[in-house]
C-alpha positions as CSV (number, residue, x, y, z in Angstrom):
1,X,-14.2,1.8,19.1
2,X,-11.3,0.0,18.2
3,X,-10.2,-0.5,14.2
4,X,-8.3,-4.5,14.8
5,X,-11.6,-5.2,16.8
6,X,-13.6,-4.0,13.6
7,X,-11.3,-6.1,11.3
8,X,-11.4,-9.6,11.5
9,X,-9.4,-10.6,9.0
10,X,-6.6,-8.9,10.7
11,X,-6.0,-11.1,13.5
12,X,-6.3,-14.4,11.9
13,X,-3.5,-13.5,9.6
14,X,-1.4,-12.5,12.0
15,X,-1.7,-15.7,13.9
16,X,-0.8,-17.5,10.2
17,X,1.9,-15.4,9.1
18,X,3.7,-14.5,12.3
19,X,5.7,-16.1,14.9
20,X,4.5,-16.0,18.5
21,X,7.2,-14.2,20.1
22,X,6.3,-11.3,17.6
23,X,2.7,-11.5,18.0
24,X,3.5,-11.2,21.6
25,X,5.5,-7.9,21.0
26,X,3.0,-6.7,18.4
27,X,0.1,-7.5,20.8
28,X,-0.1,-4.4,23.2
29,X,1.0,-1.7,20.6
30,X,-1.7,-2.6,18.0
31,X,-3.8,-2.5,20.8
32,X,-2.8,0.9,21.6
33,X,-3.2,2.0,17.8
34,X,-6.3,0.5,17.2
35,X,-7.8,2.5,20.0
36,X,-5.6,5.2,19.0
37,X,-6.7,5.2,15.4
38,X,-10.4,6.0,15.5
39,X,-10.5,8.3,18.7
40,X,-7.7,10.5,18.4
41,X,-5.9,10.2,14.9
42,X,-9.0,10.0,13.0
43,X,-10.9,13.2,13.9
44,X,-6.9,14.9,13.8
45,X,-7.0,14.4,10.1
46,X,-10.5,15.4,9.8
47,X,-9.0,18.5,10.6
48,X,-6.1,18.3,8.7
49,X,-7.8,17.3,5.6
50,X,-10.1,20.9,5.9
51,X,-6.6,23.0,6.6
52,X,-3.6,21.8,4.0
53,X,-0.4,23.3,3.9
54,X,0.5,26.5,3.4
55,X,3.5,28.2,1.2
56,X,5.6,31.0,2.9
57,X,8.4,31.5,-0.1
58,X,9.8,34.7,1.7
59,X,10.4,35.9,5.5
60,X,9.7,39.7,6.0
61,X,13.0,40.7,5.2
62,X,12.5,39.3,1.7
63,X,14.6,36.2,2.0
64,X,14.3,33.2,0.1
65,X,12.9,30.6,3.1
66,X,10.6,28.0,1.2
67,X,8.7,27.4,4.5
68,X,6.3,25.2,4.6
69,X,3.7,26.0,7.4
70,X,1.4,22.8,8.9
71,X,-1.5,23.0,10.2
72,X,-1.0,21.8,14.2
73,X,-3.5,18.5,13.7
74,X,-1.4,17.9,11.0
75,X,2.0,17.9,13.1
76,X,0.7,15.7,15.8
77,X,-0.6,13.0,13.2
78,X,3.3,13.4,12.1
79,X,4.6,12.4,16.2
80,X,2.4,9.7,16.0
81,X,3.3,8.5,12.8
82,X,6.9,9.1,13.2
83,X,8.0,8.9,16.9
84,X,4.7,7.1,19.0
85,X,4.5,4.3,16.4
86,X,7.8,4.5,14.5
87,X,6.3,3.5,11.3
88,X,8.9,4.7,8.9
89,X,12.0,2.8,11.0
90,X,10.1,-0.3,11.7
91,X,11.8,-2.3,9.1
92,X,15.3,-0.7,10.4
93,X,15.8,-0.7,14.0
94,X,14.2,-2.7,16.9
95,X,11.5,-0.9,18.9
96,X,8.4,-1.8,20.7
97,X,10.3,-4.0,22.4
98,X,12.1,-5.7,19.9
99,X,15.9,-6.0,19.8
100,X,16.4,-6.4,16.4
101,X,14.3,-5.7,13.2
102,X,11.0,-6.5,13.3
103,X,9.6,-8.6,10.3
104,X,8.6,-6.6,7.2
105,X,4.9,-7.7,8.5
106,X,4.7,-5.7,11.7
107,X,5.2,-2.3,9.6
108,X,2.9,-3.0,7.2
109,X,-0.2,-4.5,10.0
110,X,0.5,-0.7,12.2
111,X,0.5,1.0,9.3
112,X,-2.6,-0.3,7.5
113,X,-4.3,0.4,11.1
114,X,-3.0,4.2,11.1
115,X,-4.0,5.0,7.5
116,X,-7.3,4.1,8.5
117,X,-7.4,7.1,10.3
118,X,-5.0,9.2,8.1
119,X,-3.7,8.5,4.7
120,X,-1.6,11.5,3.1
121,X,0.8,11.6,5.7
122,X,1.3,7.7,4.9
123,X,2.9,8.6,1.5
124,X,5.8,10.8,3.5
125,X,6.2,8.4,6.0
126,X,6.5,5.6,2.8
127,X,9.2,7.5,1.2
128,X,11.1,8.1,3.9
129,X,11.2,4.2,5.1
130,X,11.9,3.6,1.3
131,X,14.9,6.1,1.1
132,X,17.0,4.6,4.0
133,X,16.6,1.4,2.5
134,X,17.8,2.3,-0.8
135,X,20.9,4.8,0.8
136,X,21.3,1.1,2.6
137,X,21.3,-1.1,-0.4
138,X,23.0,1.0,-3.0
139,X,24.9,4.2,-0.7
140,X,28.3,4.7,0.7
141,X,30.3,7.4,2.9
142,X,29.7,9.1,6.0
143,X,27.0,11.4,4.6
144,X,24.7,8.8,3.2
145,X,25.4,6.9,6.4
146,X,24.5,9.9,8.8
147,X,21.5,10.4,6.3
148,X,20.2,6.8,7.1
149,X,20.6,7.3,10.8
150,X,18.5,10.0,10.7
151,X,15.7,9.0,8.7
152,X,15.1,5.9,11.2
153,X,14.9,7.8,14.0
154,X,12.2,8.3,15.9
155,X,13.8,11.2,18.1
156,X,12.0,14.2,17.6
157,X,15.3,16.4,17.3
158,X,17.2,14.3,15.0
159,X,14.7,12.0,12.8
160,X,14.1,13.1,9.2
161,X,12.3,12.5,6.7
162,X,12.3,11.8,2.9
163,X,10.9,12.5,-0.6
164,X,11.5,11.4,-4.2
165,X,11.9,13.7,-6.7
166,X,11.2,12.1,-9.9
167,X,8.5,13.1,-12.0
168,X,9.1,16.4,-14.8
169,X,6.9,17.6,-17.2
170,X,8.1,15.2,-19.9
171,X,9.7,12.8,-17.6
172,X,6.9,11.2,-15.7
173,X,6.7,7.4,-17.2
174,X,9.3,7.7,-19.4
175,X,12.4,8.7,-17.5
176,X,14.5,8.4,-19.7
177,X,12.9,12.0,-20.6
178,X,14.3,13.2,-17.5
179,X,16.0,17.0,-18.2
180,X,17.8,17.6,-14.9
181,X,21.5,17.6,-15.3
182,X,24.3,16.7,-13.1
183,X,27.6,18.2,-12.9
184,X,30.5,17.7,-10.8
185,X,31.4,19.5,-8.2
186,X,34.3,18.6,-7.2
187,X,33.8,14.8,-4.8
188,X,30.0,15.8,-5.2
189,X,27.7,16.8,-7.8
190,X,25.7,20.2,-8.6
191,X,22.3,19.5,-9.9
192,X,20.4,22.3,-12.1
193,X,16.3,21.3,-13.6
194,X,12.9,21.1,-12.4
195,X,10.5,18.5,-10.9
196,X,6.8,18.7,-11.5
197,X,5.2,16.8,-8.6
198,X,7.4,16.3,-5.6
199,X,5.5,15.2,-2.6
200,X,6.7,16.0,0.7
201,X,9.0,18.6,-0.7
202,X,10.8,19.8,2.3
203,X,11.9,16.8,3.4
204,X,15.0,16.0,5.1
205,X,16.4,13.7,2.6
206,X,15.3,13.4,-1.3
207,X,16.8,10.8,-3.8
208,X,16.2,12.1,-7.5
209,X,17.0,11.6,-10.8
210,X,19.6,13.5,-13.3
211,X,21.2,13.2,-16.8
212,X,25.5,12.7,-15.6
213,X,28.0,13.9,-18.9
214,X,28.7,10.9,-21.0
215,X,25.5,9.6,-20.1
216,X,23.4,8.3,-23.2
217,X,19.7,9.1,-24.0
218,X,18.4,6.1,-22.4
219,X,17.3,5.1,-18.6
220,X,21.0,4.5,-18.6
221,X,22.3,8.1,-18.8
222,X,20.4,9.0,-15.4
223,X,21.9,8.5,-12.1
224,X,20.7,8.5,-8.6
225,X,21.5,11.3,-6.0
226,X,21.0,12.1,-2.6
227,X,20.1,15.8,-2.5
228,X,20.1,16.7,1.3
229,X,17.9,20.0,2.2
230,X,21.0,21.3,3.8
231,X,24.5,22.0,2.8
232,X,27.3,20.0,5.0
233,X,28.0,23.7,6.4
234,X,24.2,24.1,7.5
235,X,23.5,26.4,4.5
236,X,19.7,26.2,2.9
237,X,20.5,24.1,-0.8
238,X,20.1,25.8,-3.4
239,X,16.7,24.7,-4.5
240,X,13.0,26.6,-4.4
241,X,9.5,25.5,-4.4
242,X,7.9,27.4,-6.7
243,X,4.5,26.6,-5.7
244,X,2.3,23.5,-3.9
245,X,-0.3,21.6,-5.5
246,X,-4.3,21.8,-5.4
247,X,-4.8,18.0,-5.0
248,X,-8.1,16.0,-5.3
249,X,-7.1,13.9,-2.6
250,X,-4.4,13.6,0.2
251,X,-4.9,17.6,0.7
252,X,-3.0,17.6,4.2
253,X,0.2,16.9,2.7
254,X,1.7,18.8,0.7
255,X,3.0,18.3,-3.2
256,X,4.5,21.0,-4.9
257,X,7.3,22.2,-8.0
258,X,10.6,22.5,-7.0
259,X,13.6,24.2,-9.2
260,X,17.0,22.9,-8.7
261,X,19.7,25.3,-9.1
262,X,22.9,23.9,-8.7
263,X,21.7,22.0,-5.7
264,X,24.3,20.3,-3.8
265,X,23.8,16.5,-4.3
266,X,25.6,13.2,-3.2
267,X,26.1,10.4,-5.9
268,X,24.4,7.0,-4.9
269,X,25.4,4.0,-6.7
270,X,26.7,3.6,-9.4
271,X,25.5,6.4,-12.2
272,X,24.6,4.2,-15.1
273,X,22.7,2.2,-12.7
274,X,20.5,5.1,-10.9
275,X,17.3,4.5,-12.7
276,X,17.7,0.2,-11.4
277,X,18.6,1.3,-7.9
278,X,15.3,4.3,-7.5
279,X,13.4,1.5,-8.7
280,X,13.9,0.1,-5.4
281,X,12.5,3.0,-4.0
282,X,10.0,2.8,-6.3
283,X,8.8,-0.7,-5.8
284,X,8.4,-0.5,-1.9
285,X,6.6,2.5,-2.5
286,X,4.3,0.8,-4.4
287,X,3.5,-2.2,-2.4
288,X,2.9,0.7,0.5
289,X,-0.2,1.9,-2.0
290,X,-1.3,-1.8,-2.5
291,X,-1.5,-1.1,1.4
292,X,-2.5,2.0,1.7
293,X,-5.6,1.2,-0.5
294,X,-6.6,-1.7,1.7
295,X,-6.6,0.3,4.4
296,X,-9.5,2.4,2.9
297,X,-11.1,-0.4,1.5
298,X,-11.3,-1.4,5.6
299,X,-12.4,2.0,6.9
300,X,-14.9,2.7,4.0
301,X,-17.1,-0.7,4.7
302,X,-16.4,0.3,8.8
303,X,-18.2,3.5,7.7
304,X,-20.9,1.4,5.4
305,X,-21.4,-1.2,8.4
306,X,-22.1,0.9,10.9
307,X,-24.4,3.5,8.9
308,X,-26.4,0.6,7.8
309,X,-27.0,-0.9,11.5
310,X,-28.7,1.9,12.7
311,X,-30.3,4.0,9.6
312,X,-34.1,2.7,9.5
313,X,-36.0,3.0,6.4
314,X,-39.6,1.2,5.7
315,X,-39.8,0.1,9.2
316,X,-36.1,-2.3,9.2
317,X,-32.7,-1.1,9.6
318,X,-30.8,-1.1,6.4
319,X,-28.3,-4.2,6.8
320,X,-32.0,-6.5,7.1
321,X,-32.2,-5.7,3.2
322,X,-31.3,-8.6,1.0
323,X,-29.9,-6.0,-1.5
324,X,-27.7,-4.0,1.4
325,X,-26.4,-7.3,2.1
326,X,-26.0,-8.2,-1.0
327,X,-24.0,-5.2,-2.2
328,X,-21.9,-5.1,1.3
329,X,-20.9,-8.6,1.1
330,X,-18.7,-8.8,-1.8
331,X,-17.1,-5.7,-0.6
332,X,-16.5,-7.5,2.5
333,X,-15.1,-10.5,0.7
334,X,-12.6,-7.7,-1.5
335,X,-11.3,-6.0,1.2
336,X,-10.4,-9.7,3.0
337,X,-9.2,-10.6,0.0
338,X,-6.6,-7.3,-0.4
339,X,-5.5,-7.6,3.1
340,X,-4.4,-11.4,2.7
341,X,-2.5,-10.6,-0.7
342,X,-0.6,-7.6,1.3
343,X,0.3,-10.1,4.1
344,X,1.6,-12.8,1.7
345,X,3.6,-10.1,0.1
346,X,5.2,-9.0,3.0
347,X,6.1,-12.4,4.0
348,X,7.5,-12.7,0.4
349,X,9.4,-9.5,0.7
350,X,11.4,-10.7,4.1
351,X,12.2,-14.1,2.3
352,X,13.4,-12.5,-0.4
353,X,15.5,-9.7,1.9
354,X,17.0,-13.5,3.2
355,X,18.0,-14.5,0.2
356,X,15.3,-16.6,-0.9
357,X,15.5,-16.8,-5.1
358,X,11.8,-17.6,-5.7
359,X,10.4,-15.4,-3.0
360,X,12.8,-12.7,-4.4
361,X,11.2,-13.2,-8.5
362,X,7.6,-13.4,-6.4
363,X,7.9,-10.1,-4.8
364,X,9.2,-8.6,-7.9
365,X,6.1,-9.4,-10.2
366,X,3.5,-9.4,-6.6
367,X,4.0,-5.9,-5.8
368,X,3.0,-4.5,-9.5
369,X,0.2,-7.4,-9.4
370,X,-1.2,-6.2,-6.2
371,X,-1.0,-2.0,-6.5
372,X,-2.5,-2.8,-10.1
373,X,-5.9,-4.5,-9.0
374,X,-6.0,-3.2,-4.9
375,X,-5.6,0.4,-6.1
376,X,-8.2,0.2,-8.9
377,X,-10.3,-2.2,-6.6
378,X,-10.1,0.5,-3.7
379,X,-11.9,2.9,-6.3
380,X,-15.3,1.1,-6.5
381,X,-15.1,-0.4,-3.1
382,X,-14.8,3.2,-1.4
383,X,-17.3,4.5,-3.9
384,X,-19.9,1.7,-3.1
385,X,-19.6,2.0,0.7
386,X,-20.1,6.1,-0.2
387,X,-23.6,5.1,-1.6
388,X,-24.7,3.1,1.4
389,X,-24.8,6.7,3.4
390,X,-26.4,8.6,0.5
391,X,-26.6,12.0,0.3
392,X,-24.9,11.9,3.6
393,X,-21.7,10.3,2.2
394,X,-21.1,12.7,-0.5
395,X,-21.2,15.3,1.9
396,X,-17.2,16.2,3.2
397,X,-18.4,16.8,7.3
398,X,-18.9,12.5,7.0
399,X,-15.5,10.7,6.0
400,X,-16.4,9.2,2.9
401,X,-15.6,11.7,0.5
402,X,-12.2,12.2,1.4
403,X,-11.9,8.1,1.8
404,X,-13.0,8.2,-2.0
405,X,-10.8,11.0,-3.2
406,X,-7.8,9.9,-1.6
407,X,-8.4,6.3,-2.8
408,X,-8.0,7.2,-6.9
409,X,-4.1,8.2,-5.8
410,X,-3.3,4.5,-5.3
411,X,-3.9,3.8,-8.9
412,X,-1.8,7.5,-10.5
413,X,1.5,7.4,-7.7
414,X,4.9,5.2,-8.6
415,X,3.3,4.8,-11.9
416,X,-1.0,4.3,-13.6
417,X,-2.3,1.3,-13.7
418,X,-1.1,0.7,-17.2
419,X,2.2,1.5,-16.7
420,X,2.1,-1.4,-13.7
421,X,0.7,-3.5,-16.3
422,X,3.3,-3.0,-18.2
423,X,6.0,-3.6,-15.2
424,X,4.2,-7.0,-14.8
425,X,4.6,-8.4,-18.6
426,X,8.5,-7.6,-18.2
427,X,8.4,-9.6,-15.7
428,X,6.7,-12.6,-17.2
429,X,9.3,-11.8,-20.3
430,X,12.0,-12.0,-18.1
431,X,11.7,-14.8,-15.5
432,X,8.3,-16.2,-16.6
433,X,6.8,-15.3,-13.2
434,X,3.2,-16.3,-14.3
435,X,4.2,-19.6,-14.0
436,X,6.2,-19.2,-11.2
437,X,3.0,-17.9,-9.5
438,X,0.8,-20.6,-11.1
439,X,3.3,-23.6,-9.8
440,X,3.6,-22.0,-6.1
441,X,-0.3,-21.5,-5.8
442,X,-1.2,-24.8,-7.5
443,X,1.1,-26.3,-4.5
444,X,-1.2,-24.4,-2.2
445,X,-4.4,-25.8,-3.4
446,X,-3.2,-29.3,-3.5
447,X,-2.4,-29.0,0.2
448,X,-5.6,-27.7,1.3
449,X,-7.2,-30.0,3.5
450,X,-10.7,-29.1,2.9
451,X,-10.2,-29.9,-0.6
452,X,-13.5,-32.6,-0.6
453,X,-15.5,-30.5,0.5
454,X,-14.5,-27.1,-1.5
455,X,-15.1,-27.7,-5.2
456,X,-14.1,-24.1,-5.7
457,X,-10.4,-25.6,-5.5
458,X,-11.3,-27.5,-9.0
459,X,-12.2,-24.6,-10.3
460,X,-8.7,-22.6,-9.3
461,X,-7.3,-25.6,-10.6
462,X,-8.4,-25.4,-13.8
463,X,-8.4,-21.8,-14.1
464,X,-5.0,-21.5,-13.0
465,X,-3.8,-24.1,-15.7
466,X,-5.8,-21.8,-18.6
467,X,-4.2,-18.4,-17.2
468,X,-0.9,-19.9,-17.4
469,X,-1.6,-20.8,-21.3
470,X,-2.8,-17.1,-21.6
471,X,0.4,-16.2,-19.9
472,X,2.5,-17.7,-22.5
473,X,0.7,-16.6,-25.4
474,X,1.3,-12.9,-23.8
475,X,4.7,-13.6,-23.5
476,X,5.2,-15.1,-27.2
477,X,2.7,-12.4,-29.1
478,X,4.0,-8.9,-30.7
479,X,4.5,-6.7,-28.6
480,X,1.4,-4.4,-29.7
481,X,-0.9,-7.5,-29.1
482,X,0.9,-8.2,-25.8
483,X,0.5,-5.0,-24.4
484,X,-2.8,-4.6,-25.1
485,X,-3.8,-7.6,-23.2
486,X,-2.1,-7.5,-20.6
487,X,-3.9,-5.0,-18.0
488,X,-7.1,-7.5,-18.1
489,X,-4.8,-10.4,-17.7
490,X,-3.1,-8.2,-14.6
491,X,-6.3,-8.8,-13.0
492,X,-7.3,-12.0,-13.5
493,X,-4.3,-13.5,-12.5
494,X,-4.1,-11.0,-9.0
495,X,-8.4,-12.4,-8.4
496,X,-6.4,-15.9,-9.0
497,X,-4.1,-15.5,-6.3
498,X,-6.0,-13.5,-3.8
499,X,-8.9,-16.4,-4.2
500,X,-6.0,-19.2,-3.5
501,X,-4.4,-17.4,-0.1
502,X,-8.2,-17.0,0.7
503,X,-8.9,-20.8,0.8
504,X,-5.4,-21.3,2.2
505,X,-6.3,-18.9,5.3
506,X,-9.7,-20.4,5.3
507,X,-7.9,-23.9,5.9
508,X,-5.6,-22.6,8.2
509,X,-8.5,-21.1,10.3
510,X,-10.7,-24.2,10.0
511,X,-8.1,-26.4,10.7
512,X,-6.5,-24.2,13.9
513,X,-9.5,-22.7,15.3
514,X,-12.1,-24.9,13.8
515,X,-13.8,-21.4,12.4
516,X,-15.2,-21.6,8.7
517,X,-16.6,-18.1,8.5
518,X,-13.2,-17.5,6.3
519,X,-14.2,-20.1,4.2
520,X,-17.6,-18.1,3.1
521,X,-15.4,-15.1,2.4
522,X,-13.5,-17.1,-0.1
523,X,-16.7,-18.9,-1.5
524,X,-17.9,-15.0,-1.5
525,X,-15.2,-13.4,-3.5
526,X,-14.9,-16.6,-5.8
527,X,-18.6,-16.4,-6.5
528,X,-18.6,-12.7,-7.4
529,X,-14.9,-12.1,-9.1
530,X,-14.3,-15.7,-10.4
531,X,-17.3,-17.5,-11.4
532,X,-19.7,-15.1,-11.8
533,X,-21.9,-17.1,-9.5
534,X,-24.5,-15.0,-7.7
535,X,-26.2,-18.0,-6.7
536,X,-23.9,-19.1,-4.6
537,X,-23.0,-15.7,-3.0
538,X,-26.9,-15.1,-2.0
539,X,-26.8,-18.6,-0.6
540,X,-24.5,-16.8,2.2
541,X,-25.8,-13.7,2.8
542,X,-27.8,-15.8,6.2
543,X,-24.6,-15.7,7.4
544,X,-24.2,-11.9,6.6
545,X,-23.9,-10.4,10.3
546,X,-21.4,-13.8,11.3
547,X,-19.0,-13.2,8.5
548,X,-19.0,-9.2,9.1
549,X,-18.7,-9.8,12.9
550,X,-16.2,-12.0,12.8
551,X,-18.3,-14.8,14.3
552,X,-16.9,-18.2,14.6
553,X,-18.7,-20.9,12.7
554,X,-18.6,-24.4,12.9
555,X,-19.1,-26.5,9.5
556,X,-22.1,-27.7,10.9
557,X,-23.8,-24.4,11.2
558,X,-21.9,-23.3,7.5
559,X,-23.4,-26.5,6.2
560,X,-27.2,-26.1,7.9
561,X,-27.1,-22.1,6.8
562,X,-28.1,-21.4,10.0
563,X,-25.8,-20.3,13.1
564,X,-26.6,-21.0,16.7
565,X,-24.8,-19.1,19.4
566,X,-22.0,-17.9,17.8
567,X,-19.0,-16.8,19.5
568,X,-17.1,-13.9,18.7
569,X,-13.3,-14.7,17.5
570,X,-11.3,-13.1,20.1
């Protein structure tokens, strides 16, 4: 078993996003991690999953240690993570055989492979890719240069890792709340408060939040600090974990309280500034959940797929069912749908890291778009697939349950659902990036050419001109009205552009490969997110096992309804 061989949407968007030298580079590792994946990592965080992390707070001679001990499945999940695959430097450094720095791409296509298998450790292994990147954008001095070094490396005796310490008890949306306090000490800074939820909390590494003297009472009186878990003389900081967290989900890594007290802590950026530059923290973090919640969207239907094939009831396996079909389907057609959005967001992300001014106000409103509606979709989808097992799904020895515990984090981590919300109507405020979106994927459709003989594009059409009216109605309403409306109008507008990048990958596939089995996946998610249309979404369930399988399909057999010999995309 191999997860890209299970997937195929994966390779198809790699062929349309990525240049061929890096496919060729990518080629063997993903390979590798897709056999990797299900055969080893997979049953390793089975394990880890039933053993979490434990506490030691003292050593026997009644010191202060904060030692947190992992279970060994745990730690080898973390050398694969960290030092096989390099997933936390692979937007840093060249490796796998690259020179330089890969595209943005390659870390999120190994990564969505890997949490497949294992998704706490992901959220360590996010932070820690997110922290060198803001020490890189925003950092100076030897310290926070050493610091960055570190973090991308994937040498077992020098890498670290990193955390972000952000939320308090009355400081988790509203930081402005925050309580910690800052004080100089002497070039550095001595920081004194306690955080609430702090995942990873031994890390290496951790940027936080703290009120700085003259500050004001706004986002404005908080600056950003790099508080390392060592002193520059080796000494333990002066920080505690007061206790870990009994999570729902993600329950083999740990999350825990940690007291500052006077910690020893590095200035980054400038202070008034410190809530805008963890924001970039922030924000990669939270395209890593749009991800992340893909990635069990993926592994969840895997699971439904292959239960259904050989579970026999009444005489027929379960996928013969109309109604199986019917219900798997759509969720096909979502978790097709999630992956392209993540793909076109990476892309957006390295043309904005070139200096690319639309790309760069895209990825700004595209990453609170897409962990809005992927996170929340993730929910039902790994729910649904659950229900396809029965009682056998709901039972923790099969994976589902902790696919569907872990996939509610994606919607709570780097801010709820309507806090994202919220992120997205500044951003239609501030740069009118509705219509933005609206004018880049209008471009899209108009391009297509299997525009004859889609009338779905019509539909787009139209419905993109009416979301950008809604858009501007947001934007000119109160502010009460405005927020009110604007977690539905989230989600319309992320179906909108997830349906578009479907039909443009369905071109792209028909037009390359002569394959239109993308193009039922688009009629598919249109039919059951857009236009309500069951009709036309039963009309494909005959090519049910084709679409799932990854069959290439000629228009001919689309057309007819029926498929003769089909070929398996390579």
């Amino acid at each position: 078993m191999n997860y890209v061989d299970l997937d195929p949407a994966l390779q198809p968007l790699i062929e349309s996003y990525l240049e061929s030298a890096d496919r060729e580079l990518l080629a063997p590792v993903l390979t590798a991690l897709g056999a990797d994946a299900p055969q080893r990592l997979a049953p390793l965080a089975d394990v880890a999953d039933k053993n979490p992390p434990t506490l030691e707070q003292f050593n026997r001679e009644g010191d202060r240690v904060d030692t947190i001990d992992y279970h060994h499945s745990y730690q080898e999940l973390q050398k694969a993570a960290y030092e096989e695959y390099g997933l936390s430097a692979l937007s840093h450094r060249g490796l796998h055989g690259w020179d330089d720095v890969p595209p943005h791409l390659v870390k999120y296509i190994l990564s969505y492979v890997f949490v497949q298998a294992e998704f706490g450790l992901a959220c360590p292994v996010s932070m820690t890719d997110a922290a060198a990147r803001t020490l890189w954008k925003f950092g100076e001095g030897e310290q926070i240069a050493e610091a960055i070094d570190r973090l991308i490396s994937v040498d077992p005796e020098r890498r670290f890792t990193g955390a972000m310490f952000m939320t308090e008890i009355h400081a988790g949306t509203d930081i402005a709340q925050t309580s910690t306090v800052a004080e100089r000490d002497g070039e550095n800074w001595a920081l004194s408060g306690r955080k609430w939820f702090a995942s990873n909390p031994d890390a290496d590494i951790i940027l936080t939040l703290a009120r700085f003297p003259g500050g004001d009472d706004t986002t404005r009186g908080v600056g950003l600090f790099m508080l390392p878990k060592h002193r520059p003389d080796g000494t333990k900081n002066s920080y505690v974990i007061d206790r870990l967290k009994d999570k729902l989900g993600t329950r083999s890594m740990p999350s825990g309280e940690v007291t500052l007290n006077n910690a020893y802590a590095v200035q980054v950026g400038a202070l008034e500034r410190g809530f805008r530059q963890m924001a970039e923290m922030v924000n990669t973090s939270r395209l890593s959940n749009a991800m992340r919640a893909t990635a069990l969207m993926r592994r969840s239907i895997n699971e439904a797929l292959a239960h259904a094939r050989q579970r026999v009831v009444f005489g027929k396996t379960l996928i013969e069912a109309p109604l199986m079909r019917m219900t798997l389907l759509p969720l096909q057609a979502e978790a097709e749908a999630a992956l392209g959005l993540v793909f076109y967001c990476g892309d957006m992300l390295q043309r904005a890291d070139a200096g690319d001014a639309s790309a760069t106000a895209q990825i700004r409103v595209l990453t609170p778009l897409a962990k809005h509606y992927i996170c929340k979709r993730a929910r039902f989808v790994t729910g649904e697939a659950m229900e396809v097992r029965g009682g056998r799904g709901y039972i923790e020895e099969f994976p589902d349950a902790r696919l569907v515990r872990d996939s509610h984090l994606g919607s709570i981590w780097e801010g709820s659902s309507n806090v994202i919300a919220l992120d997205v109507l500044r951003c239609m405020r501030k740069q009118n990036t509705h219509r933005l979106l609206a004018k880049t994927m209008k471009e899209k459709l108009n391009t297509i050419a299997l525009a004859e003989a889609v009338p779905e594009i019509r539909e787009l059409l139209t419905r993109w001109s009416a979301i950008v009216d809604r858009g501007d109605a947001i934007v000119s309403a109160e502010s009460e009205a405005a927020e009110a409306l604007i977690g539905g109008y989230a989600d319309d507008l992320a179906q909108l552009i997830m349906a578009t990048l479907l039909l443009e990958q369905a071109d792209a596939e028909a037009t390359r490969d002569g394959n239109f089995r993308k193009l039922l996946v688009a009629k598919t998610f249109i039919g059951s997110n857009i236009t309500g249309d069951e009709s036309a979404v039963v009309e494909i369930l005959s090519h049910f096992e084709d679409i799932v399988d990854g069959a290439s399909l000629t228009s001919e057999s689309v057309s007819a309804g029926t498929v003769s010999t089909p070929t398996p995309v390579a």
